[in-house]
Legacy VTK file of the C-alpha trace (Angstrom):
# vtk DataFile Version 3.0
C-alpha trace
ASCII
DATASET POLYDATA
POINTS 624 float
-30.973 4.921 -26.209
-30.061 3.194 -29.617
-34.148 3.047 -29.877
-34.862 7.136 -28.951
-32.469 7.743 -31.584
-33.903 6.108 -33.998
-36.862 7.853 -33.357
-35.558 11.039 -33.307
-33.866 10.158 -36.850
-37.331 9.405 -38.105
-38.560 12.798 -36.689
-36.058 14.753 -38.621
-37.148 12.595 -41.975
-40.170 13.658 -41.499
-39.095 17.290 -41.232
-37.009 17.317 -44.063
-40.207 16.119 -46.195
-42.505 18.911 -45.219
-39.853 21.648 -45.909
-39.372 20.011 -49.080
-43.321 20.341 -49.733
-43.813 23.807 -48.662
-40.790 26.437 -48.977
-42.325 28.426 -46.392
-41.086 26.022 -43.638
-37.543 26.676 -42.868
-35.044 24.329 -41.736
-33.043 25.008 -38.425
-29.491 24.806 -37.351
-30.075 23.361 -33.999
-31.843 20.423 -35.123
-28.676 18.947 -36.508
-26.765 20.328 -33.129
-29.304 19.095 -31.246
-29.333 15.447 -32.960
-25.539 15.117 -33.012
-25.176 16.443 -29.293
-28.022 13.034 -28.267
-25.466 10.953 -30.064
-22.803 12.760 -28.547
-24.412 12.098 -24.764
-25.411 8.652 -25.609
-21.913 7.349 -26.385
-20.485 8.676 -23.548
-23.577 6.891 -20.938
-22.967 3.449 -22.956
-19.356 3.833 -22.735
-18.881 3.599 -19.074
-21.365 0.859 -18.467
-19.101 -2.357 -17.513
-20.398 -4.631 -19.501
-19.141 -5.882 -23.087
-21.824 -5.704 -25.149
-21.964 -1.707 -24.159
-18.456 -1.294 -25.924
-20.181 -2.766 -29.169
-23.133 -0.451 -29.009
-21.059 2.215 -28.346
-19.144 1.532 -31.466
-21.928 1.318 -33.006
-23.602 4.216 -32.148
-20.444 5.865 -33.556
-20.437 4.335 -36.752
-24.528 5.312 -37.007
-23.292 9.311 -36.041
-20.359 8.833 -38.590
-23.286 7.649 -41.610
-25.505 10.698 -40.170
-22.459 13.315 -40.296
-21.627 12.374 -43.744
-24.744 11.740 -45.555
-26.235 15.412 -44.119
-22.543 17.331 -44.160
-24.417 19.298 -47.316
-27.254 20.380 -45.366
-25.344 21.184 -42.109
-22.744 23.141 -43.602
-25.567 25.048 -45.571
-27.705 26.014 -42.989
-24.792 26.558 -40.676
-22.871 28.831 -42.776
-24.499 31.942 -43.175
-22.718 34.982 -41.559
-25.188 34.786 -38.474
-22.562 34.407 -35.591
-25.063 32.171 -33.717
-24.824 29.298 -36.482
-21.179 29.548 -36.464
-21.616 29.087 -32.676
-24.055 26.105 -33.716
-21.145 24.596 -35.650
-18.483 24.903 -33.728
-20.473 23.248 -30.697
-20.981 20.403 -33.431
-17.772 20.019 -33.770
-17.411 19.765 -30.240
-20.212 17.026 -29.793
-18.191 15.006 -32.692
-14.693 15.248 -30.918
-16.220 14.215 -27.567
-18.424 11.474 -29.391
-14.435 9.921 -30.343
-13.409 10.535 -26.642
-15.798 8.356 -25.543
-15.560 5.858 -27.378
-11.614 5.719 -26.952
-12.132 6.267 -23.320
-14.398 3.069 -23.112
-11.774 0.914 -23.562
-10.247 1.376 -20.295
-13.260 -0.720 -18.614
-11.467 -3.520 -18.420
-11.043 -6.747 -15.972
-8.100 -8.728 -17.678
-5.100 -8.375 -20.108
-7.083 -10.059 -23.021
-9.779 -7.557 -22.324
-7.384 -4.547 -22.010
-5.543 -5.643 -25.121
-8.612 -5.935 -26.830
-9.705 -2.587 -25.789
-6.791 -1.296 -26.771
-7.001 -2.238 -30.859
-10.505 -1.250 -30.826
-9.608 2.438 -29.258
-6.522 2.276 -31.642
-8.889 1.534 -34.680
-11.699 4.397 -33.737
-8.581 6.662 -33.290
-7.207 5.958 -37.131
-10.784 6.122 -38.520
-11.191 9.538 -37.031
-7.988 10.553 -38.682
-8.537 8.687 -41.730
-12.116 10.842 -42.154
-10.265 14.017 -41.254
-7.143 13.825 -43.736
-9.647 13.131 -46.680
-11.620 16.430 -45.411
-12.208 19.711 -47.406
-11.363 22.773 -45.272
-14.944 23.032 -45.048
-15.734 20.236 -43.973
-13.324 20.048 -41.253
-15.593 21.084 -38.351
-17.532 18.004 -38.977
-14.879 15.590 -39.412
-12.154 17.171 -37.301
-8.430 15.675 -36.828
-7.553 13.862 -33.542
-6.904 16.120 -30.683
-4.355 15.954 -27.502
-7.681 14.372 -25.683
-8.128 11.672 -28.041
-4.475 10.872 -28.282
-4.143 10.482 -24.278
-7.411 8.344 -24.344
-5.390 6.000 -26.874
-2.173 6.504 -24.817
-4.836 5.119 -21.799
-5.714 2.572 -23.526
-2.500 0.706 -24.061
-0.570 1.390 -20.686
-3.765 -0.124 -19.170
-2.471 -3.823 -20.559
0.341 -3.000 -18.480
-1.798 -2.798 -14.821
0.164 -5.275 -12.759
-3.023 -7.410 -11.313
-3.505 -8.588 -14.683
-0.163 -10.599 -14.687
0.050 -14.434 -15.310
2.607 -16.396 -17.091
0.302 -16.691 -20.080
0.039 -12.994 -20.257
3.422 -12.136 -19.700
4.304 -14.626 -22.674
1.776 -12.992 -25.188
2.976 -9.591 -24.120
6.310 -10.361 -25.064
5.240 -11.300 -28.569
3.406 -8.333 -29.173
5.076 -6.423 -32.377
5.595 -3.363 -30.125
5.366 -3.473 -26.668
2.095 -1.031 -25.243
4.650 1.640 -23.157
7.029 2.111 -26.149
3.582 2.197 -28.223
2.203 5.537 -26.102
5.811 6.947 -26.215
5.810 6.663 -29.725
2.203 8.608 -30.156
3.609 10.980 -27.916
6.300 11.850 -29.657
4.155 12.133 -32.623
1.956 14.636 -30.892
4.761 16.727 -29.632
5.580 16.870 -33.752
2.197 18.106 -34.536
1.975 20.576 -31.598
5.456 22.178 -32.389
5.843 23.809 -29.491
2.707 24.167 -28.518
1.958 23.463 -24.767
1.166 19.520 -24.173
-0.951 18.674 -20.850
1.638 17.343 -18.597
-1.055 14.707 -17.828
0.108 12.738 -20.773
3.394 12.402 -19.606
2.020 11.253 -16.448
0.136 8.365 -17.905
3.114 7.184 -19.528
4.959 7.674 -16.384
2.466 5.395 -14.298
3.477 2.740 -17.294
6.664 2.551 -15.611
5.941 1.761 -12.849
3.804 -1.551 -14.059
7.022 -2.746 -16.150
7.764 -4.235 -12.579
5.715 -6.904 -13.178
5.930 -7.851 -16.605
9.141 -10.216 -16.969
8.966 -10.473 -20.926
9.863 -6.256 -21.035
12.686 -6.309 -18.120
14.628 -9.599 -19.374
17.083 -9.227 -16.513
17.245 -6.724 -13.838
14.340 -5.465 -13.279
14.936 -2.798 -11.638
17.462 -1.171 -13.979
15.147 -1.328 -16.742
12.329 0.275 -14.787
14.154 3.026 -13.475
16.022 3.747 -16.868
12.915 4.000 -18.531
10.753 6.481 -15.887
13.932 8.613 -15.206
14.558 9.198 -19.156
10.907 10.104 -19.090
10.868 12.426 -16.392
14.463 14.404 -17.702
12.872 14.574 -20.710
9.479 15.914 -19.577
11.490 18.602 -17.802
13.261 19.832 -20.634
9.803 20.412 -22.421
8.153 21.749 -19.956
11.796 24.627 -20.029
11.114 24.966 -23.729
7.651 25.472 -22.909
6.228 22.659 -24.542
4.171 21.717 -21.635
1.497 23.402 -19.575
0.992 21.449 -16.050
-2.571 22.370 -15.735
-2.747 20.345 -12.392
-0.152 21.084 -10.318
-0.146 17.785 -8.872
0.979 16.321 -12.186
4.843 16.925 -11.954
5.065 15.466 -8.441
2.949 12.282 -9.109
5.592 11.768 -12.315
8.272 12.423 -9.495
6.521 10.079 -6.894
6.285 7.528 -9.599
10.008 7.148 -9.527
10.431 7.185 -5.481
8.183 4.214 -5.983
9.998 1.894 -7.779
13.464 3.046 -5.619
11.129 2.079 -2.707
10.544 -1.221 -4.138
14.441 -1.554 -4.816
15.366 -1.550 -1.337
12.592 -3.321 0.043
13.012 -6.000 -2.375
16.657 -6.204 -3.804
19.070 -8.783 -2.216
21.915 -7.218 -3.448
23.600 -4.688 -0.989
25.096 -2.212 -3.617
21.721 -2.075 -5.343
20.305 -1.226 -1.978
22.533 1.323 -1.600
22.286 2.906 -4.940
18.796 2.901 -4.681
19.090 5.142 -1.587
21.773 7.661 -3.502
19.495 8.091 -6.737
16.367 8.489 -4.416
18.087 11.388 -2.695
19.328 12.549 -6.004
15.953 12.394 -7.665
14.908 14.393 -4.438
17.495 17.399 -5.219
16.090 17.615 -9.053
12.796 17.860 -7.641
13.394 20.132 -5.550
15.658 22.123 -8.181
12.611 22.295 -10.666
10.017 23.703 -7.374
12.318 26.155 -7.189
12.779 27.124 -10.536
8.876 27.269 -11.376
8.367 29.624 -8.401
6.989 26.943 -6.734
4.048 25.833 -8.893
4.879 22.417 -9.616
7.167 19.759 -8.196
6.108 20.408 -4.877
6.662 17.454 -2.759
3.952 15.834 -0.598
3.484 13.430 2.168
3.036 10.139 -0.301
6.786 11.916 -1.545
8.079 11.986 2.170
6.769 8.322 3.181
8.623 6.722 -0.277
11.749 8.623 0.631
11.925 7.337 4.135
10.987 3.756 3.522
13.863 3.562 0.413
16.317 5.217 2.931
15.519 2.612 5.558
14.978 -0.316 3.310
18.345 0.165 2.000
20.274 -0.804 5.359
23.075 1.758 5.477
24.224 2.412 9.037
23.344 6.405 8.448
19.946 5.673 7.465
18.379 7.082 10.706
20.479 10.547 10.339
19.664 10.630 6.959
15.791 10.211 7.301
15.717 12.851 10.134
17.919 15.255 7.633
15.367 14.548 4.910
12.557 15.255 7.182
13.627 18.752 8.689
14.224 19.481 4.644
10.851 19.009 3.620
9.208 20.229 6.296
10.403 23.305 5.523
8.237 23.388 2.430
5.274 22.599 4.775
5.286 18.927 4.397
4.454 17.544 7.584
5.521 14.371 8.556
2.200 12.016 9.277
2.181 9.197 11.904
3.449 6.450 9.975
6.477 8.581 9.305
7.075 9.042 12.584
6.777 5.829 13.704
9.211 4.703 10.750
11.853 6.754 12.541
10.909 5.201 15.746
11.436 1.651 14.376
14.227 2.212 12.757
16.008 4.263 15.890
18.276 1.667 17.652
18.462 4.103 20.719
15.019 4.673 22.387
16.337 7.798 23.807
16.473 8.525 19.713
13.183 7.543 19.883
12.037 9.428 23.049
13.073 13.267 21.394
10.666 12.164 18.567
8.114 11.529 20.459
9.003 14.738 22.492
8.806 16.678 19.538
5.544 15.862 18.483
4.475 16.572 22.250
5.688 19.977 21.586
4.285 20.196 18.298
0.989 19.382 20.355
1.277 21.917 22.843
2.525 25.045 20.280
-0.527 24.630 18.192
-1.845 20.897 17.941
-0.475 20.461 14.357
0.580 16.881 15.824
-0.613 14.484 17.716
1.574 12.114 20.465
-1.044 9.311 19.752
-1.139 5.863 21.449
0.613 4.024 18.504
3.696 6.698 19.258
3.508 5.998 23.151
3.856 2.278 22.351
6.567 2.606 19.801
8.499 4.608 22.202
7.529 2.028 24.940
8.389 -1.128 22.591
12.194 0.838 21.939
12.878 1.028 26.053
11.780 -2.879 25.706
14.253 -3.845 22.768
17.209 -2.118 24.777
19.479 -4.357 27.553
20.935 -1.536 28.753
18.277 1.419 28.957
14.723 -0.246 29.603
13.568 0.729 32.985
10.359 0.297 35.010
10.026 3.587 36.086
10.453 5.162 32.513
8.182 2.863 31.249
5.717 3.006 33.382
5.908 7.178 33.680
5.208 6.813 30.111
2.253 4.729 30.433
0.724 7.240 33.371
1.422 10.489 30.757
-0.578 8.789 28.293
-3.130 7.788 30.419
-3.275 11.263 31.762
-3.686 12.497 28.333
-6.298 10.989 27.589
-8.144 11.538 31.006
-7.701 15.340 30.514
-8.728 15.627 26.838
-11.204 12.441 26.129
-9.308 12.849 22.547
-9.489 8.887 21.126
-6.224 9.283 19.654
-4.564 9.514 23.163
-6.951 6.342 24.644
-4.588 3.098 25.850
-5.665 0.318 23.800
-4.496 -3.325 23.788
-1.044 -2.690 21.898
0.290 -0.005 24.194
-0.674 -2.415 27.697
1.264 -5.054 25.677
4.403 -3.249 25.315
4.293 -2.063 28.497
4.102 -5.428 29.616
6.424 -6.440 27.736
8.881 -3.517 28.154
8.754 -4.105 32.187
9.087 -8.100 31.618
12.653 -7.444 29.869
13.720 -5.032 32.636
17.483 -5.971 33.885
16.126 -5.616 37.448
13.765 -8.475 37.312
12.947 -9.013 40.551
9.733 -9.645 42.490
9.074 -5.942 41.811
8.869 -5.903 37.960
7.005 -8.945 37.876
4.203 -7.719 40.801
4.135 -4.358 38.235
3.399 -6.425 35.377
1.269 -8.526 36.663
-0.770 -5.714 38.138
-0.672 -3.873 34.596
-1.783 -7.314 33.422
-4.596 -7.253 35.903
-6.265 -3.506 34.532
-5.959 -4.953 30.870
-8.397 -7.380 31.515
-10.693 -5.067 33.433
-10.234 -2.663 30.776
-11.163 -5.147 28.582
-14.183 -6.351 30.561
-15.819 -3.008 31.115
-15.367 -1.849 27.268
-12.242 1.156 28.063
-10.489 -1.257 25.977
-11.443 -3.091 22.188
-8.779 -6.270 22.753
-8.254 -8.536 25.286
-4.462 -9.345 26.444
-3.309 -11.721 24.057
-0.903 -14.805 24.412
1.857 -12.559 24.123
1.213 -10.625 27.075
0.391 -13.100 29.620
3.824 -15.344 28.383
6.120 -12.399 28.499
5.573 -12.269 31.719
6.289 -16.315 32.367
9.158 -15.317 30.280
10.339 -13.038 32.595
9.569 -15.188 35.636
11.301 -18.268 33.777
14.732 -15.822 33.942
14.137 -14.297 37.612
15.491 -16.230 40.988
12.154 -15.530 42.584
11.384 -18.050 45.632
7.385 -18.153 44.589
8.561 -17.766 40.839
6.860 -20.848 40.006
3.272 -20.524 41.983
3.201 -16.632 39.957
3.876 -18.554 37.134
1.213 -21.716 37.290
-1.721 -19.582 38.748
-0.788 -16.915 34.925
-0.735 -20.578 32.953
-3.901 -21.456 34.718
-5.775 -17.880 34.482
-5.023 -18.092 30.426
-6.755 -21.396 30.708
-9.835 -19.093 32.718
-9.753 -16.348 30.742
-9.797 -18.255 27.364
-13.127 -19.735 28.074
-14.094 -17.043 30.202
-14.206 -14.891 26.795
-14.118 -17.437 24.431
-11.062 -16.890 22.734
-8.815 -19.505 21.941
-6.027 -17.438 21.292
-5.496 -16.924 24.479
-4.802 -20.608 25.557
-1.266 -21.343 26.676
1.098 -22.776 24.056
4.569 -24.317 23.797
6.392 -21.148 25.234
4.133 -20.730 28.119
4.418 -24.156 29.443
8.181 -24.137 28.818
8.153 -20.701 30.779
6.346 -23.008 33.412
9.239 -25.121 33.523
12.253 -22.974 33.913
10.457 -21.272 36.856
9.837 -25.031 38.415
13.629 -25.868 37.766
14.385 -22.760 39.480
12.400 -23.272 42.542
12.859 -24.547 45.850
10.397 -26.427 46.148
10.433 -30.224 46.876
7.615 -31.170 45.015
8.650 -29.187 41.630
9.535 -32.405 39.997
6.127 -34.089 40.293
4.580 -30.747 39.000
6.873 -30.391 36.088
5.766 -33.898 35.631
2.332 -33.341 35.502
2.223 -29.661 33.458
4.584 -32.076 30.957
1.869 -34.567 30.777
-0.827 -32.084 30.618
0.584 -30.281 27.553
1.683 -34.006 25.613
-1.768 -34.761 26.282
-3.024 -31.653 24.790
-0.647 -31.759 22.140
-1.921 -35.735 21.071
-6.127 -34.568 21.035
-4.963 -32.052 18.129
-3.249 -28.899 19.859
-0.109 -28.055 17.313
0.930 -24.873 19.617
1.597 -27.700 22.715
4.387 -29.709 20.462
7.061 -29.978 22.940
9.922 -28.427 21.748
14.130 -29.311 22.439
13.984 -25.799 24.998
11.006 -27.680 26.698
12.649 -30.893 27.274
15.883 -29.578 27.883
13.670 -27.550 31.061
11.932 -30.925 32.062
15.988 -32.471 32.312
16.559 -29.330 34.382
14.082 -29.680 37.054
15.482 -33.235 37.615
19.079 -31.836 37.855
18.083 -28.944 40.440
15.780 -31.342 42.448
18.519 -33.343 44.958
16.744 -36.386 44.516
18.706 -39.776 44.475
16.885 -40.454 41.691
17.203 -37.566 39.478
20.106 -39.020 37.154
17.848 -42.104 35.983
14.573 -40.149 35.670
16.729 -37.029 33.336
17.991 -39.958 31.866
14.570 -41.121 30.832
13.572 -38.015 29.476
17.082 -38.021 27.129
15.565 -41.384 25.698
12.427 -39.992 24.950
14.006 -37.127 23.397
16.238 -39.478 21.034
13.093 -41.813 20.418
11.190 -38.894 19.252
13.671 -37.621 17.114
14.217 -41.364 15.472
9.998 -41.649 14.838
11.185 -38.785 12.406
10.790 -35.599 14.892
14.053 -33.844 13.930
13.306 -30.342 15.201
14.821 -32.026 19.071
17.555 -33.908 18.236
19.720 -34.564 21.300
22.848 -32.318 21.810
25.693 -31.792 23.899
23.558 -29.868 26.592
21.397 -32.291 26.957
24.099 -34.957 27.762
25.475 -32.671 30.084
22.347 -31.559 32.038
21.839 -35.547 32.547
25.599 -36.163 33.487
LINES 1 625
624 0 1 2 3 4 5 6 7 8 9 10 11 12 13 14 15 16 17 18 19 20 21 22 23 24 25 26 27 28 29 30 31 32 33 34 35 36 37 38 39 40 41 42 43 44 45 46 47 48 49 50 51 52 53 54 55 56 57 58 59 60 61 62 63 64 65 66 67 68 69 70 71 72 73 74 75 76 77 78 79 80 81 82 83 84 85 86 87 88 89 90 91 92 93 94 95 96 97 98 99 100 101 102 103 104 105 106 107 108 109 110 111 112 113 114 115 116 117 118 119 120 121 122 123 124 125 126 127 128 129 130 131 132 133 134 135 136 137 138 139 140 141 142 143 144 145 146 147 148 149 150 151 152 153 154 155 156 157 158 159 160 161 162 163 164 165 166 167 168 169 170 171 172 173 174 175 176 177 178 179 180 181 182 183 184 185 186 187 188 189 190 191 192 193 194 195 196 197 198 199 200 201 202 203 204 205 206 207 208 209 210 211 212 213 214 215 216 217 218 219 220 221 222 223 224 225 226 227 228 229 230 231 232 233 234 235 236 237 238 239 240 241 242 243 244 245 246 247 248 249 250 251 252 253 254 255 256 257 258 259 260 261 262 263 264 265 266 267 268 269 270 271 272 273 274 275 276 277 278 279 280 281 282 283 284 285 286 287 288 289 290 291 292 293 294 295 296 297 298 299 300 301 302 303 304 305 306 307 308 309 310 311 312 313 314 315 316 317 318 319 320 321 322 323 324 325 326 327 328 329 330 331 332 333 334 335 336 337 338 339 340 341 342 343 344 345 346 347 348 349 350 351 352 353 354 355 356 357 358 359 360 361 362 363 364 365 366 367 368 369 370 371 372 373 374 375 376 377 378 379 380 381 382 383 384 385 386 387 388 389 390 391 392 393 394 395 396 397 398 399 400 401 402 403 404 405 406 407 408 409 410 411 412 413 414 415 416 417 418 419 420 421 422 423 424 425 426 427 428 429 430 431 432 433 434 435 436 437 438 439 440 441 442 443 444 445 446 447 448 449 450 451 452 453 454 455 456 457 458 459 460 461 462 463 464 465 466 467 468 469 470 471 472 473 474 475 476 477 478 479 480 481 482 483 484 485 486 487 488 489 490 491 492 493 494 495 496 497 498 499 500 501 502 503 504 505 506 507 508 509 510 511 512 513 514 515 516 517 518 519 520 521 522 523 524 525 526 527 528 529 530 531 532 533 534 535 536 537 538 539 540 541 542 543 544 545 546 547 548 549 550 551 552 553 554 555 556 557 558 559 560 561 562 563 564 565 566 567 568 569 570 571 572 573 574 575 576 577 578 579 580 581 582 583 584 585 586 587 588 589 590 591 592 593 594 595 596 597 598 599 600 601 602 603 604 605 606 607 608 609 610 611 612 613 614 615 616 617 618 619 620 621 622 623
């Protein structure tokens, strides 16, 4: 590029000699449009190439345009200043080409990879910005078209340029230190030009997107602790919400024009963000809780200012409904459910619809699954009105998992009709949203594995819902295999049930995981430290007189294990305790001195520096 200019340059030399040689040649306007406009284009390709050394050729392009504006300003101005309205259209498009030539090269600061760089960046764009002033404040009012003041543009490219040292993935301790030594900080820096442009405008309509930019800046303050010095979090949210009040009251005076009408709520969204960090992250209960109020506040402002622009800005969105709901849940207040369901009836009566993850957000934080089945049942209607929603899989097992976390309300049979409607569902539509995958057959499992009535029936359902997981699996209905977790919740279950074959349902599970892991070759799926334990509940529970010399041998089995490099088979004070248990349920003669034995194993363990078993008072008692 630098090379077809230089030849174009030469071109125009040329030009200029011959019409100086014969009078009869006349010189034209759009050469000079046409050789500022390449200069123009050229800055703004080398400007977004990612590399360093495009930044300096882009500067110096500029400075080559800058030479070439001045030393011809004469002859421009001359040949552009007749009272033909096309070379007053010529000039003005000059001027144009000029102002975008600075935009460019302010704007290429912002390719960036690290603070240094960004900082950097930032003093060059800074620099360009002053020269471009500098030029137009010593410029006669006729010259002013080709060396024209700053506009809003180039003022938001510099207000870029500095609230990009602020990203947040650029933080490190180094950084943080020489951003605390800067002579004015980048955010105040942008505020500052701002309030300098408002100035200039006087009353003239501002972009909104400027406010926006600085607005974003907020947000990364988060991360910097050289600007919060204390509480973060009151320093952040001082700082966006006195931005955003007064952004409002200019945009009432009419000093700003929200030319996207996404602007206002992405200032507003800005703001649920850091409240949403606040309660995920604070430790301090009030500060929870205040987060929560001034979210719901900030909500009724927004809403306020929808209202009072007829509805063209401050509309709020889905990414406005998610932030809401996971500040009101992270805060922990007991009417956090109520209130999210509250908030999301209110704003889906300005046609924000709730998305999955919403809905499952309710469903997780819902401490009664019947809660948790109407929200599901809504969708379902939602579904069958007009198909605006969809009760997909993720939904059914959410609603599943809730039946599975309650003592007093799980059931088989509402599980499992559950399960069949789903199924069914997807049968009848072939819709891929509906299609059971590996998470919803592990609730399931799960969910019928905690059932209060677990008795041979529960466990047979399981075991049979176990059984179609893996076929699912092996025939391709399915993308995951059953994992640990399903196969142990039921040995779980079967460790808690009085069943007289508990423990032959629960070695043939232990040794199909053993199968099924190299039948697939998946290690993940080999028993660990809760499944043998589950192993030997259901052994202590049994009947049967040879239980002790099993638990014996499943005990030496997973030690073994354990020893060749296993860390999931580390025997655990649960497991032992189990092992101490089948000796005290056996009725042998010599069950005292062989529990006994397995007491001073536990306390030599826990003396060769394994305190995660030491001995306790149910131990002792078990062996007494």
């Amino acid at each position: 590029l630098l090379s077809v200019l230089e030849q174009m340059e030469e071109s125009m030399a040329e030009e200029a000699e011959v019409e100086e040689k014969d009078a009869k040649v006349q010189s034209s306007s759009d050469k000079w449009r046409c050789m500022i406009r390449a200069y123009s284009d050229s800055i703004a390709v080398v400007s977004r190439v990612p590399l360093s050394a495009s930044i300096r050729s882009s500067e110096q392009m500029l400075e080559t345009l800058e030479q070439f504006v001045s030393s011809n300003a004469d002859a421009i101005l001359v040949i552009t200043g007749g009272e033909d309205e096309s070379d007053s259209t010529i000039l003005d498009e000059i001027q144009r080409c000029i102002e975008g030539a600075y935009s460019s090269q302010i704007s290429s600061q912002l390719i960036v990879a690290d603070f240094n760089t960004a900082l950097a960046n930032a003093s060059a764009s800074e620099q360009t910005f002053n020269r471009m002033k500098e030029r137009s404040d010593g410029a006669s009012a006729k010259e002013s078209k080709l060396l024209p003041a700053p506009t809003p543009d180039h003022v938001q490219g510099l207000i870029r340029a500095h609230v990009e040292c602020l990203r947040g993935k650029y933080f490190r301790p180094d950084f943080n230190s020489a951003l605390g030594k800067l002579e004015e900080l980048p955010h105040l820096k942008a505020q500052r030009l701002l309030k300098e442009l408002e100035v200039q405008q006087a009353g003239r309509p501002i972009d909104g997107s400027l406010y926006s930019d600085i607005s974003w800046a907020c947000t990364q303050i988060l991360h910097w602790p050289s600007i919060y010095k204390g509480n973060k979090y009151a320093s952040t949210t001082m700082s966006a919400k006195a931005l955003l009040k007064h952004t409002m009251h200019q945009y009432s005076q009419g000093s700003i024009d929200f030319s996207w009408v996404g602007t206002a709520t992405k200032m507003y969204n800005n703001l649920f963000g850091i409240y949403s960090q606040m309660a995920r992250n604070s430790r301090n209960l009030k500060e929870k809780q205040v987060s929560m109020e001034q979210c719901l506040e900030l909500l009724d402002d927004m809403l306020y200012w929808h209202k009072e622009s007829g509805g063209t800005i401050a509309k709020p969105d889905s990414h406005t409904l998610g932030l809401i709901l996971k500040t009101i849940f992270n805060s922990g207040l007991p009417s956090s459910f109520d209130c999210a369901q509250t908030t999301l009836q209110r704003l889906a009566g300005l046609g924000v619809k709730a998305k999955q993850r919403d809905y499952l957000l309710l469903m997780k934080n819902a401490k009664d699954p019947t809660k948790v089945e109407e929200i599901l049942n809504r969708v379902k209607a939602n579904y069958d009105r007009d198909q605006s929603e969809k009760p997909t899989t993720s939904l059914y097992s959410e609603c599943i998992s809730a039946y599975a976390r309650s003592r007093h309300q799980n059931s088989v049979s509402k599980v499992m009709h559950l399960f069949d409607e789903l199924d069914q569902l997807y049968k009848s539509t072939g819709d891929l949203d509906f299609r059971p995958d590996s998470k919803l057959y592990g609730a399931t499992i799960d969910a019928i594995s905690k059932t209060k009535a677990q008795g041979n029936k529960a466990i047979r359902q399981a075991t049979m819902l176990l059984d179609r997981m893996e076929k699912d699996f092996d025939s391709g209905l399915i993308d995951v295999a059953p994992n640990r977790y399903a196969y142990t919740s039921i040995l779980s279950a079967i460790s808690q049930a009085r069943l007289p074959d508990g423990h032959v349902i629960a070695e043939d599970l232990l040794l199909r995981m053993n199968h099924r892991s190299r039948q697939i070759n998946d290690e993940d799926i080999l028993p660990d430290v809760v499944a043998y334990t589950a192993l030997l509940q259901a052994l202590s529970r049994s009947r049967s007189p040879t239980k002790t010399d099993k638990a014996n041998k499943w005990f030496a089995e997973m030690e073994t294990r354990y020893a060749e490099g296993n860390a999931d088979l580390k025997p655990n004070k649960i497991t032992y305790n189990a092992l101490i248990n089948c000796w005290r349920m056996s009725g042998r003669r010599d069950a005292g001195e062989q529990a006994q034995k397995v007491l001073e194993l536990v306390e030599q363990r826990y003396q060769e520096g394994d305190y995660e078993i030491k001995s306790d008072a149910m131990m002792y008692s078990s062996v007494i």
